[in-house]
C-alpha positions in Angstrom: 82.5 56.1 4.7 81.6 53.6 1.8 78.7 55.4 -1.0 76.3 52.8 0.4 76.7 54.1 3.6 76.3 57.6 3.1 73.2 57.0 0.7 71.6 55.1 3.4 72.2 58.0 5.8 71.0 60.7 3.5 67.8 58.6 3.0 67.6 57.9 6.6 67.6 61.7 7.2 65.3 62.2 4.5 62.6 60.0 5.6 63.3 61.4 9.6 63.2 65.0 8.3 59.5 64.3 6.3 58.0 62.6 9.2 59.2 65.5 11.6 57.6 67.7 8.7 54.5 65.8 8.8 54.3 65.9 12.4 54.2 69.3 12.7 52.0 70.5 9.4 49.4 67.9 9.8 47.4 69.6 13.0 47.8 72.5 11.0 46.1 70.8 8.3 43.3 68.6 10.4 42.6 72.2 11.8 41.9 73.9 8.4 40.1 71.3 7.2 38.0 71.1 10.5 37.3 74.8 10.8 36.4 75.1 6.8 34.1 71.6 7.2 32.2 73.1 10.4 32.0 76.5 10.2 31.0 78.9 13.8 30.7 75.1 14.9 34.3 75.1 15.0 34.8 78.0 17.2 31.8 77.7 19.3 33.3 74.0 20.2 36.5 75.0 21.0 35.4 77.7 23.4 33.3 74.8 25.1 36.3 73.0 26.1 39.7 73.4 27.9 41.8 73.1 24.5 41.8 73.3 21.1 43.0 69.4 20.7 40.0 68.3 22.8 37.4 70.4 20.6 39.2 68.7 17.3 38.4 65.0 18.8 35.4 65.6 19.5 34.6 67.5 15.9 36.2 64.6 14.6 34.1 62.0 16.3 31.3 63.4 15.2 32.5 63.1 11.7 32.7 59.2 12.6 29.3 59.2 13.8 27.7 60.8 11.1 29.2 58.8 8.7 27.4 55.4 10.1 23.8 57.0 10.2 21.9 56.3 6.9 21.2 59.9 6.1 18.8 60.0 3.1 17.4 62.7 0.9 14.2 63.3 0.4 12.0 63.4 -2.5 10.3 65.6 -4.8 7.1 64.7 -3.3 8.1 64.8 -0.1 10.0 68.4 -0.4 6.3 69.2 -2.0 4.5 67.9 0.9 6.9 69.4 3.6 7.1 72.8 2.0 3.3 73.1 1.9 3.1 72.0 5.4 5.6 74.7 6.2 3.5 77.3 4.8 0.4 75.8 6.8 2.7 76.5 9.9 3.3 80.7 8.4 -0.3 80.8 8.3 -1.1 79.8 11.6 1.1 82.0 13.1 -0.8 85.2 12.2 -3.9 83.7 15.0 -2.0 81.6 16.7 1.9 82.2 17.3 2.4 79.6 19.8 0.8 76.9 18.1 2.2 77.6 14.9 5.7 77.4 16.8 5.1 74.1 18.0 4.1 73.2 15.1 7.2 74.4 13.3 9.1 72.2 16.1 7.2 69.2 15.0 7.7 69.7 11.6 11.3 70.1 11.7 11.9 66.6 13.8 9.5 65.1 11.2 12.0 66.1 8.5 15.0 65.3 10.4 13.5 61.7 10.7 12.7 61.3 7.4 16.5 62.0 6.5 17.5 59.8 9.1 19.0 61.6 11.5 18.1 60.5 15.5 15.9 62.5 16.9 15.5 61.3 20.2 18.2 63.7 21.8 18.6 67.2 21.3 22.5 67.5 21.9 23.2 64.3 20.0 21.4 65.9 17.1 22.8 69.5 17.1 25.8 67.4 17.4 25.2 65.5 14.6 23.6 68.0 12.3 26.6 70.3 12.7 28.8 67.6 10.6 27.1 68.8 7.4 24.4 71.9 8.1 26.9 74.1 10.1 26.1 77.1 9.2 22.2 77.4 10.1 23.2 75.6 13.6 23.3 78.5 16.0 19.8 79.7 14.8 18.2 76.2 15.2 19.6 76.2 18.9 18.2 79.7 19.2 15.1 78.7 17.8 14.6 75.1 20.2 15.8 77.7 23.2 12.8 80.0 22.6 10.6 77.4 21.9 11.5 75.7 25.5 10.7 78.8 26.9 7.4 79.1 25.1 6.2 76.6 26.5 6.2 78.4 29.8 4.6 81.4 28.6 8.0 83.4 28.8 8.5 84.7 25.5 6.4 87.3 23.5 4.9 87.3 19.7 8.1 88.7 18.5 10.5 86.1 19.8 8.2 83.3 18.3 8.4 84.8 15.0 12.2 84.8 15.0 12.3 81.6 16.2 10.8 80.6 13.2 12.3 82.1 10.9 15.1 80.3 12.5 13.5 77.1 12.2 12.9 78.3 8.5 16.8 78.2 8.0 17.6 74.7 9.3 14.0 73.7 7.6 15.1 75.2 4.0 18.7 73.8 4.0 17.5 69.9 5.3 15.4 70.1 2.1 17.8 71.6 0.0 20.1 69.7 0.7 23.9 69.9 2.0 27.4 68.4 0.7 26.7 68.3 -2.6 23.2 67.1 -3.0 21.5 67.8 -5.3 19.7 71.9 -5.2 15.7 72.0 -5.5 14.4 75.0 -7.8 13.5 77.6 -4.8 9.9 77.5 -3.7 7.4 78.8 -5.1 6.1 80.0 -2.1 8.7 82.0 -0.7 7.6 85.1 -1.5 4.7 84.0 1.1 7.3 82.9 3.8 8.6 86.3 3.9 5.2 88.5 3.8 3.7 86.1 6.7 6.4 86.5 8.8 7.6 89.9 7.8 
């Protein structure tokens, strides 16, 4: 076998041997990167479906779709104006719990609109919010269950209060930002969040 031949084997088997490498580490890596980017999202996904590989597309497609909304962030004055209105909604609930509630609801589509998301669909916007706030996802769907319920009369004093404070923890990271926006010095009012809902 001529040198020219046996280079352009060993290169041949080279390149095969990377791509067979490649094959097999880059799920592994999609996975990571997947499970760091969405958090419990991750795991609560792939328990909703048959496989893992199913869960991924669909993690990554809404990866795709978040990256075509305009997402904006909001202001100063508009962090200013929400934040105060939030407190308006802490206040309420000491006479009137389910009012204040559905007033926390409204709120929080108001500032979800203002950043751009859709807000027309409930599933389409956990879905979408779950590509960059994660983490406070599985209190905001707590939060929109008790509220449904609410509306029915089902639920007592106690489960409105928690479900906003869970709409406090979607609320406070939308306005603080996510994926390296920009922080906003913490509010000045929540020491008052925490006494009117404690």
């Amino acid at each position: 076998m001529s040198t020219g031949v046996l280079i352009t084997v060993i290169v041949l088997v080279v390149v095969v041997a990377a791509a067979v490498i490649a094959l097999l580490v880059w799920p592994m890596v999609r996975r990571q990167r997947l499970r760091s980017r969405f958090g419990p999202e991750y795991d609560r996904t792939v328990q909703e479906h048959d496989d893992r590989r199913t869960a991924e597309r669909e993690l990554a497609q809404r990866e795709r779709r978040h990256a075509e909304l305009e997402l904006r962030p909001l202001t100063s004055d508009q962090k200013q104006l929400y934040t105060a209105q939030w407190v308006e909604v802490q206040e309420q609930f000491i006479d009137d719990p389910q009012a204040a509630l559905q007033a926390a609801d409204r709120l929080l589509t108001t500032v979800l609109a203002q950043r751009g998301y859709p807000t027309e669909n409930f599933d389409q916007q956990v879905a979408d919010l779950s590509v960059e706030h994660a983490e406070p996802l599985g209190h905001y769907r707590a939060a929109h269950e008790i509220a449904t319920k609410a509306d029915t009369g089902a639920v007592s004093t106690e489960d409105r209060r928690t479900a906003i404070v869970h709409y406090r923890d979607l609320f406070q990271d939308l306005l603080n930002g996510a994926s390296g926006e920009p922080q906003t010095e913490p509010a000045k009012h929540e020491k008052h969040d925490k006494k009117a809902l404690s």
